[in-house]
Structure formats: structure tokens, C-alpha cells
LUMDREN-440238 format. One line per field, with one value per atom (N, C-alpha, C, O, CB): residue in three letters; chain; x, y, z. Coordinates in nm, 4 decimals. Glycine has a CB too. Layout:
! residues N
aa <- ala;...
ch <- A;...
px <- X;...
py <- Y;...
pz <- Z;...
This chain:
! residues 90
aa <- unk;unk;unk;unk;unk;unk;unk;unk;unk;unk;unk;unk;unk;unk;unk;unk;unk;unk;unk;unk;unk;unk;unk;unk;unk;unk;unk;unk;unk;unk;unk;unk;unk;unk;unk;unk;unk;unk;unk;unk;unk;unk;unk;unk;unk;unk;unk;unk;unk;unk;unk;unk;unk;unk;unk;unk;unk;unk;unk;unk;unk;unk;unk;unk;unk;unk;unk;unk;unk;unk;unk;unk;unk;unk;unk;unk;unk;unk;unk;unk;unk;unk;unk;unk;unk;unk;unk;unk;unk;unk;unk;unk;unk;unk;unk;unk;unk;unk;unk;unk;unk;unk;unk;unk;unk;unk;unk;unk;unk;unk;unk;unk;unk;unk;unk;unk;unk;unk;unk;unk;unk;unk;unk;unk;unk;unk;unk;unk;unk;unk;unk;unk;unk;unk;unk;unk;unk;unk;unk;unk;unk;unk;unk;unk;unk;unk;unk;unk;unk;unk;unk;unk;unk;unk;unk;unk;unk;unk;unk;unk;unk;unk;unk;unk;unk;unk;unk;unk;unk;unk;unk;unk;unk;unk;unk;unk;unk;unk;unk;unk;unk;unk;unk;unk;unk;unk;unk;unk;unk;unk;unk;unk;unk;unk;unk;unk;unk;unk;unk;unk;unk;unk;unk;unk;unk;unk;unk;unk;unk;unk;unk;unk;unk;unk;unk;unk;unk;unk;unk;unk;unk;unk;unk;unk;unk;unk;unk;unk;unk;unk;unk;unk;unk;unk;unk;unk;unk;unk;unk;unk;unk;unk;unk;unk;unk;unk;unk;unk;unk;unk;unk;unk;unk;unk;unk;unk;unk;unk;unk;unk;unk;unk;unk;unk;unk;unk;unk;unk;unk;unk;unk;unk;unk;unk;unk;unk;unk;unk;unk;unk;unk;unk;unk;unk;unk;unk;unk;unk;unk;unk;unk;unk;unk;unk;unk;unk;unk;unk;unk;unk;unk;unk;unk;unk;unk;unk;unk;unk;unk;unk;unk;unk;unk;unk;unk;unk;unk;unk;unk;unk;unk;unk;unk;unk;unk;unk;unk;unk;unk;unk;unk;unk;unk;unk;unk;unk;unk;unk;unk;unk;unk;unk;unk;unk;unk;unk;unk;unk;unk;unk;unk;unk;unk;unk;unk;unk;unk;unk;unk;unk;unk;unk;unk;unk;unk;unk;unk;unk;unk;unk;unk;unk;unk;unk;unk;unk;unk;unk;unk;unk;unk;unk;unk;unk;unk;unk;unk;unk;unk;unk;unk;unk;unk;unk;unk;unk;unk;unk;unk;unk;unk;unk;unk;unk;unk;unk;unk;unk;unk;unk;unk;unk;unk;unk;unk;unk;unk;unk;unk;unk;unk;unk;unk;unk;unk;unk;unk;unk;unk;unk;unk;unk;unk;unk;unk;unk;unk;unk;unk;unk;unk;unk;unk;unk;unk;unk;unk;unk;unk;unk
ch <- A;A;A;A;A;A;A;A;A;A;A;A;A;A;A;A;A;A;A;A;A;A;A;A;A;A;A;A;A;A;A;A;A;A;A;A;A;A;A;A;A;A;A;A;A;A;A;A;A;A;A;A;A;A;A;A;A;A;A;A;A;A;A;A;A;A;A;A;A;A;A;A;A;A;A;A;A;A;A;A;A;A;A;A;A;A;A;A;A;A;A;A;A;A;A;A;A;A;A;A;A;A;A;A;A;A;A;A;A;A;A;A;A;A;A;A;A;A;A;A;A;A;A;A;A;A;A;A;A;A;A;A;A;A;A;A;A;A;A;A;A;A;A;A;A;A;A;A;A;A;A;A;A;A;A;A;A;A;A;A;A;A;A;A;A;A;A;A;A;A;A;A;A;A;A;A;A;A;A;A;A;A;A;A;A;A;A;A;A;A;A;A;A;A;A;A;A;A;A;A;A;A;A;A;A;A;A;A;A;A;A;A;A;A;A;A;A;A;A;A;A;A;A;A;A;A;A;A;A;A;A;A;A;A;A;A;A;A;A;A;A;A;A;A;A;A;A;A;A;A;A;A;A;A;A;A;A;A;A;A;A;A;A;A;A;A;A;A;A;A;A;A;A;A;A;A;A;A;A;A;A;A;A;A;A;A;A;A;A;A;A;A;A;A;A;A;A;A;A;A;A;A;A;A;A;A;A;A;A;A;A;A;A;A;A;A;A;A;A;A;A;A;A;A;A;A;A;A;A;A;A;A;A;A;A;A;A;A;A;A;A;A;A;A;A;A;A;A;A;A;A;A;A;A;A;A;A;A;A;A;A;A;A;A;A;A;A;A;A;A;A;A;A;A;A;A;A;A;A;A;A;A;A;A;A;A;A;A;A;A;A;A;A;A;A;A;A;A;A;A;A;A;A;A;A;A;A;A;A;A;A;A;A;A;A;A;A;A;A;A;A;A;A;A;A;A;A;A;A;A;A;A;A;A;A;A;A;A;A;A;A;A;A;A;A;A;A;A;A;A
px <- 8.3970;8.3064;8.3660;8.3731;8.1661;8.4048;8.4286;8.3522;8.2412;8.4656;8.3377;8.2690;8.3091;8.4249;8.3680;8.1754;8.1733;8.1589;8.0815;8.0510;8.2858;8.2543;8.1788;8.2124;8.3795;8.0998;7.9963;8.1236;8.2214;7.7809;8.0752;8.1584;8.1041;8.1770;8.1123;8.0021;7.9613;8.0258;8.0814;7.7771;8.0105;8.1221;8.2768;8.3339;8.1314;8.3035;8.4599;8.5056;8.6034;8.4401;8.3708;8.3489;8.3733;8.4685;8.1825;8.3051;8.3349;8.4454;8.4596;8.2738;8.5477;8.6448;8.7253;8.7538;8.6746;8.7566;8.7782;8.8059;8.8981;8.6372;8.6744;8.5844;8.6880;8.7554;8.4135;8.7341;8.7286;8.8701;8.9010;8.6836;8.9562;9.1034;9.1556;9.2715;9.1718;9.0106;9.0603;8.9647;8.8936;9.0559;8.9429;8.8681;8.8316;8.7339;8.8547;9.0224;9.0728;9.0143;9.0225;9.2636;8.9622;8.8515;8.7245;8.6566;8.9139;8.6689;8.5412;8.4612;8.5015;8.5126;8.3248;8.2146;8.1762;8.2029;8.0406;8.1175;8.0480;7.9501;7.8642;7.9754;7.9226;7.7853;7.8312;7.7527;7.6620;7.9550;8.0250;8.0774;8.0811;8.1159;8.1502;8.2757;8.3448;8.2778;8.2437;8.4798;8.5941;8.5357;8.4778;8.7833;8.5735;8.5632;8.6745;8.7116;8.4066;8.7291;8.7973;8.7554;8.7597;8.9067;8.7204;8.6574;8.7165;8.7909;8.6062;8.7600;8.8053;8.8611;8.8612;8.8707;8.9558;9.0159;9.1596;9.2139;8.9716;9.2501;9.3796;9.4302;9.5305;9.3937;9.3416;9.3664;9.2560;9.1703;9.3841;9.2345;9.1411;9.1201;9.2187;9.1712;8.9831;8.8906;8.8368;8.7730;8.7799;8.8720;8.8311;8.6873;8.6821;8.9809;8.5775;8.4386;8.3907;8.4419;8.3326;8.3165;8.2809;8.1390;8.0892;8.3642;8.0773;7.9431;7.9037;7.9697;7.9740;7.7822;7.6560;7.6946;7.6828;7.4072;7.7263;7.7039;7.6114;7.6125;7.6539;7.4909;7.3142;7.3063;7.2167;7.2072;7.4578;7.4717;7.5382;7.5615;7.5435;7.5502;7.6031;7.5041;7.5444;7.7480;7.3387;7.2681;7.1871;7.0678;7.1853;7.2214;7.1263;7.2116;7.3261;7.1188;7.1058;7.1256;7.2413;7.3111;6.9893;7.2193;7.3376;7.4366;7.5312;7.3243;7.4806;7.6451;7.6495;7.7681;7.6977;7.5886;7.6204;7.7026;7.7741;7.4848;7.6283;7.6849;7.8420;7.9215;7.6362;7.8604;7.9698;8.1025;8.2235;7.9638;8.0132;8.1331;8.2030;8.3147;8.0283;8.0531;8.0781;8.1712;8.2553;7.9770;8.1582;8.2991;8.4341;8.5354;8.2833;8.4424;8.5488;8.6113;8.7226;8.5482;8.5427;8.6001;8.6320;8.7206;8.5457;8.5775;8.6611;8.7908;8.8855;8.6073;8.7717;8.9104;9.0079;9.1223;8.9274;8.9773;9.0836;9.0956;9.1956;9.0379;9.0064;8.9607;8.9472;8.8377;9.0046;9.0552;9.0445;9.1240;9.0951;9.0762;9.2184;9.3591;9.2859;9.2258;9.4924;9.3040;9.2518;9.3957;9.4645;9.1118;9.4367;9.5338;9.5772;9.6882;9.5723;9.4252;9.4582;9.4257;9.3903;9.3880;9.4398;9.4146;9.2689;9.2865;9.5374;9.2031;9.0463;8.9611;9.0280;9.0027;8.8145;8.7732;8.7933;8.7868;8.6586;8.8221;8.8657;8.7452;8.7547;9.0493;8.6140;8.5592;8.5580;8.5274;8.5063;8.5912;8.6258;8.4609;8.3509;8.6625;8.5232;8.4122;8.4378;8.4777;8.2647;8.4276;8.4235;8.3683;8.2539;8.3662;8.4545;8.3948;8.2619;8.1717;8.4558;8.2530;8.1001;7.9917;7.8814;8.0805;8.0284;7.9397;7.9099;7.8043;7.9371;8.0008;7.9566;7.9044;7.8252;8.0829;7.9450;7.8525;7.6971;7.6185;7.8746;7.6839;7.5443;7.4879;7.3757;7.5323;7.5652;7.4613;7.4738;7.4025;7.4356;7.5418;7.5051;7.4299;7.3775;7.6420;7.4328;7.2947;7.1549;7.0570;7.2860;7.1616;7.0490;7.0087;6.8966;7.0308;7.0968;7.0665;7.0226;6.9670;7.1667;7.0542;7.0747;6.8804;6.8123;7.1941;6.8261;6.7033;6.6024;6.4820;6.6874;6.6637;6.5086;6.5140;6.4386;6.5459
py <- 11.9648;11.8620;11.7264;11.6907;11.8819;11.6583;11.4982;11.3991;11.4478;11.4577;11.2950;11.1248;11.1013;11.0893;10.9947;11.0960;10.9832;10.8418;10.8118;11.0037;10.7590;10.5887;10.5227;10.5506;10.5178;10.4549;10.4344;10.2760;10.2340;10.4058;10.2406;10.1437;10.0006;9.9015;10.1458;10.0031;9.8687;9.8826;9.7852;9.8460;10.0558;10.0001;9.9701;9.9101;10.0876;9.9767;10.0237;9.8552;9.8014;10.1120;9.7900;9.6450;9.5772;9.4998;9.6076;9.5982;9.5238;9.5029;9.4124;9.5701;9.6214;9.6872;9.5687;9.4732;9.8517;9.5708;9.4771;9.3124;9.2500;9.4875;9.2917;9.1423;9.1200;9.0206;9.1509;9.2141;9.1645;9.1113;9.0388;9.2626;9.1419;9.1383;9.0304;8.9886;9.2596;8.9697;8.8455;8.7573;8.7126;8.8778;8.7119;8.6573;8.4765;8.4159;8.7410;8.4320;8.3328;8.2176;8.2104;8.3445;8.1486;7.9841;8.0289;7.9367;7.8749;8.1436;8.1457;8.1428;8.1667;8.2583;8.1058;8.0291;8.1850;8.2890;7.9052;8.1720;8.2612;8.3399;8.2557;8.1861;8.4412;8.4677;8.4775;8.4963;8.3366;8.4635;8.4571;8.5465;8.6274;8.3623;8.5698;8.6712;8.5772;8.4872;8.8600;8.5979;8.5731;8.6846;8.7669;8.5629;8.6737;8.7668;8.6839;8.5685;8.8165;8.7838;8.7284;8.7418;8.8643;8.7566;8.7015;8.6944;8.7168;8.6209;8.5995;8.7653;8.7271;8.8385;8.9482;8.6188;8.7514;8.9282;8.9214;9.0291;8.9984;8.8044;8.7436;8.6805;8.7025;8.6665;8.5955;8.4948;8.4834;8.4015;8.3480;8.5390;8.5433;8.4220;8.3483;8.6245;8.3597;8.2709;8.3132;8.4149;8.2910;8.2293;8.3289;8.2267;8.1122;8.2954;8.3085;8.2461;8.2702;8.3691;8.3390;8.2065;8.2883;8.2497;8.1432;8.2620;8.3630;8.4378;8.4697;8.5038;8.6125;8.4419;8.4714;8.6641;8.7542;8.4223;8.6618;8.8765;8.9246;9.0273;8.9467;8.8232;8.8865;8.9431;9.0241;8.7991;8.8954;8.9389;9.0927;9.1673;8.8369;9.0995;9.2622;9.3639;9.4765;9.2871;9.3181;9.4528;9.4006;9.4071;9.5254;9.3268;9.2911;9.4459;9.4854;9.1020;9.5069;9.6055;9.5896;9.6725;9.6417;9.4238;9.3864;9.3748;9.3922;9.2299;9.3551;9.3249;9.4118;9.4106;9.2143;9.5477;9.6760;9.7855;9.8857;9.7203;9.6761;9.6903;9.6964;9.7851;9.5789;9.5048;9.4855;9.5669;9.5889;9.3266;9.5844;9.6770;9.8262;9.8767;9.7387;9.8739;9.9936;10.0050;10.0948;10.0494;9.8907;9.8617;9.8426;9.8816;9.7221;9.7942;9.7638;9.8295;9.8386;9.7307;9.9144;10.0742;10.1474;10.2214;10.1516;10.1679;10.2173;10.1911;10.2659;10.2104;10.0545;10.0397;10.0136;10.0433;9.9779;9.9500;9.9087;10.0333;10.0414;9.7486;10.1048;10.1625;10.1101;10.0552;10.2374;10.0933;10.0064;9.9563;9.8367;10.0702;9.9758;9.8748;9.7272;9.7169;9.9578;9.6455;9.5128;9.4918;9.5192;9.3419;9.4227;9.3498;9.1887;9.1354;9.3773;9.1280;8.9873;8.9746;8.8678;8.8847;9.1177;9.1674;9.0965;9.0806;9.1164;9.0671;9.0603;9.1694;9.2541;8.9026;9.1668;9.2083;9.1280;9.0066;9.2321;9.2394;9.1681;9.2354;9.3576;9.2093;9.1590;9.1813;9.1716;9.0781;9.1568;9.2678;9.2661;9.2060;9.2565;9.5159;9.0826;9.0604;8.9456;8.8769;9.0772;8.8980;8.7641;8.6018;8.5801;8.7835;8.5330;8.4150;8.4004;8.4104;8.2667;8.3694;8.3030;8.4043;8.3689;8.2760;8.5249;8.5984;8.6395;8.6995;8.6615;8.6151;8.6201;8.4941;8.4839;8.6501;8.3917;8.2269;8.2370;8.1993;8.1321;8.2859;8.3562;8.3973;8.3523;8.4388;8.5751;8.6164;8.5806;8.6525;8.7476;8.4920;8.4081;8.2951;8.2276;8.3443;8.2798;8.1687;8.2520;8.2334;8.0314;8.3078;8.3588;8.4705;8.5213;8.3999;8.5043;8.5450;8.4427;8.4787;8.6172;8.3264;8.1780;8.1811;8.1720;8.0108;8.1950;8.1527;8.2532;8.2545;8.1457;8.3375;8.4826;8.4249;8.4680;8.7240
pz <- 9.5975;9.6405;9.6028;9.4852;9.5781;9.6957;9.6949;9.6754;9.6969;9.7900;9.6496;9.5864;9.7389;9.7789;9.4189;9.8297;9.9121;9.8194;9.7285;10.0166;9.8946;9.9195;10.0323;10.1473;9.9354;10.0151;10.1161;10.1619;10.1002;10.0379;10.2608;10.3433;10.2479;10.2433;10.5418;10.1922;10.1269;9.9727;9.9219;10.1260;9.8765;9.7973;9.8457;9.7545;9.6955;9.8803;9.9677;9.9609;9.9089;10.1871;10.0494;10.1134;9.9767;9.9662;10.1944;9.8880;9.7459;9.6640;9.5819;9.6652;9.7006;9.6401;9.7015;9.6291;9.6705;9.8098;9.9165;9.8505;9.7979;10.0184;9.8880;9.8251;9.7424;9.7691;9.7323;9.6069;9.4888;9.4818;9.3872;9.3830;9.5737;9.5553;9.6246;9.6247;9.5989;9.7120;9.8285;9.7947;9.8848;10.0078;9.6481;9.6237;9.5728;9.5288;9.5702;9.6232;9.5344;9.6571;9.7797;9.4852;9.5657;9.6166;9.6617;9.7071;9.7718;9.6640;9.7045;9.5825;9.4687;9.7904;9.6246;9.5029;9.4545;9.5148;9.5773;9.3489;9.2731;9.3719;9.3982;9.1577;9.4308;9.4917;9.6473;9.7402;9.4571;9.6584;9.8104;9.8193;9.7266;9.8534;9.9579;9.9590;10.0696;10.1203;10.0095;10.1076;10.2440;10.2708;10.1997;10.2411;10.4653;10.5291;10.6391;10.6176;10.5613;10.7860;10.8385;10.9747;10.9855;10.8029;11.0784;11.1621;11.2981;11.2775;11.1419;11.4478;11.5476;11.5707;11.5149;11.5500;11.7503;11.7904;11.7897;11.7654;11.9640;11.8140;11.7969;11.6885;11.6206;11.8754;11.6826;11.5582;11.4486;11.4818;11.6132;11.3335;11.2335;11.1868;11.1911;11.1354;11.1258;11.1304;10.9595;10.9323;11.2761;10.8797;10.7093;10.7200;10.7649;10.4989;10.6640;10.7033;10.5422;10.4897;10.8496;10.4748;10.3611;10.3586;10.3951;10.2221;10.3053;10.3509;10.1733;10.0752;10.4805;10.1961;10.0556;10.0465;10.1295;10.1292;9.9521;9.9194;9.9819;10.0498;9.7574;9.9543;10.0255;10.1186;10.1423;10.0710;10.2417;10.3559;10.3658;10.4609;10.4199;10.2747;10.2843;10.2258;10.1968;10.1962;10.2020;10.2229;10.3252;10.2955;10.0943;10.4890;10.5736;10.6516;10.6296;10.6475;10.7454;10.8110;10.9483;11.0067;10.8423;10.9667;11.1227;11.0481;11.1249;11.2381;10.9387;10.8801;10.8300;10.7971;10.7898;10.7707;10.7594;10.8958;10.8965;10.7205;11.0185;11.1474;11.1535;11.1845;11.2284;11.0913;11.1273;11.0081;11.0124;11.1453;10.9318;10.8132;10.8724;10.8613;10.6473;10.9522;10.9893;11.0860;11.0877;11.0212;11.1942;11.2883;11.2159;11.2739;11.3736;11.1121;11.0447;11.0369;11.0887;10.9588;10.9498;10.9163;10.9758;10.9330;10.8704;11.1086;11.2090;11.2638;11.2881;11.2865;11.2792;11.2995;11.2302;11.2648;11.3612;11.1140;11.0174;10.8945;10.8232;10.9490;10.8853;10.7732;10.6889;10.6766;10.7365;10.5723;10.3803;10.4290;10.4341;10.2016;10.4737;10.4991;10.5596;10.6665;10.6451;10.4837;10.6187;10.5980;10.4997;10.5889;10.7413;10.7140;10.6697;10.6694;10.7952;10.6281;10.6056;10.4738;10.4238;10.6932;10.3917;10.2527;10.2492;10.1285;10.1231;10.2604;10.2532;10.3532;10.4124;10.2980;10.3716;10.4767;10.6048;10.6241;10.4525;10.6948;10.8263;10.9276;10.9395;10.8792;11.0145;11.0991;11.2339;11.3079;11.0710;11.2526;11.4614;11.5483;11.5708;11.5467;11.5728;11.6832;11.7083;11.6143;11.6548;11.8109;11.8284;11.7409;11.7009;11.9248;11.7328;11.6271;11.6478;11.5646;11.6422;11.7958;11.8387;11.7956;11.7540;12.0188;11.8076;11.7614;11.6617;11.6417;11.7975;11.5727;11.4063;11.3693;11.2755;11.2977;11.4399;11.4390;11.4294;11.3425;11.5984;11.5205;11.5768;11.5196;11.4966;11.6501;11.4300;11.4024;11.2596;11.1896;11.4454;11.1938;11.0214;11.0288;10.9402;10.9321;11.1929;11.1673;11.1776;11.1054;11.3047;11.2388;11.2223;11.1056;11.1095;11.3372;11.0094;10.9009;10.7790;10.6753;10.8766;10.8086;10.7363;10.7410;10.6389;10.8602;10.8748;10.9049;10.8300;10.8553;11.0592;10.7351;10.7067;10.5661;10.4788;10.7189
């Protein structure tokens, strides 16, 4: 019997190694589909259920490996624009 890692510890594991200039209570993340966009985002956002979304895409495609050694999120800028503003608003 194996230790599942759930994609949000995994996400932390992550966080912790790409962590140089972000504020206390933040994380980098990297954003886009060509050219990555480093966005940095409140932690809070990683127990909202839509960026559990976007982790879970991650992981699919990137698995742990990111390649911009932080977390790297596949989706369009505008649309991660979008949906941190509207996480900004709850």
C-alpha cells in the first residue's frame, strides 16, 4: 500500500522551491500557452475548488516536473485574469 500525494500537497512541495521575492502568504505561479506570465497569488487560492481545477490540469500535463521550476498553469493569461478577479471578489 502506497502514500497517495494529493495534487495540492505536491502544489506546495512545488511553491516551496520557487519561492524567491514572493510575500509571505503568496505563492509564483506561471501562467500561459507559449510564453509564461509568473502571477503571484494569495495560498487562500489553493483551497478554492476552480484552482484545484487548474492544479488538476497541471498535473496532467506537466505532472511534478514544471518546467519554469515553479508551478506552471496551462490556460490562457486572460483566463486566469478572470478567474483571480473574480476570486479577489468572495
Amino acid at each position: 500500500m502506497g502514500i497517495k500525494v494529493t495534487p495540492f500537497i505536491q502544489a506546495n512541495r512545488i511553491l516551496r522551491r520557487s519561492s524567491t521575492g514572493v510575500p509571505k502568504g503568496h505563492c509564483a505561479v506561471y501562467v500561459g500557452e507559449s510564453q509564461k506570465k509568473r502571477f503571484i497569488v494569495p495560498i487562500s487560492y489553493l483551497s478554492q475548488p476552480l484552482f484545484r481545477d487548474f492544479l488538476a490540469r497541471a498535473e496532467e500535463e506537466f505532472g511534478f516536473d514544471h518546467p519554469m521550476g515553479g508551478l506552471t498553469i496551462p490556460c490562457k493569461e486572460d483566463v486566469f485574469m478572470d478567474f483571480t478577479s473574480r476570486l479577489r471578489k468572495l
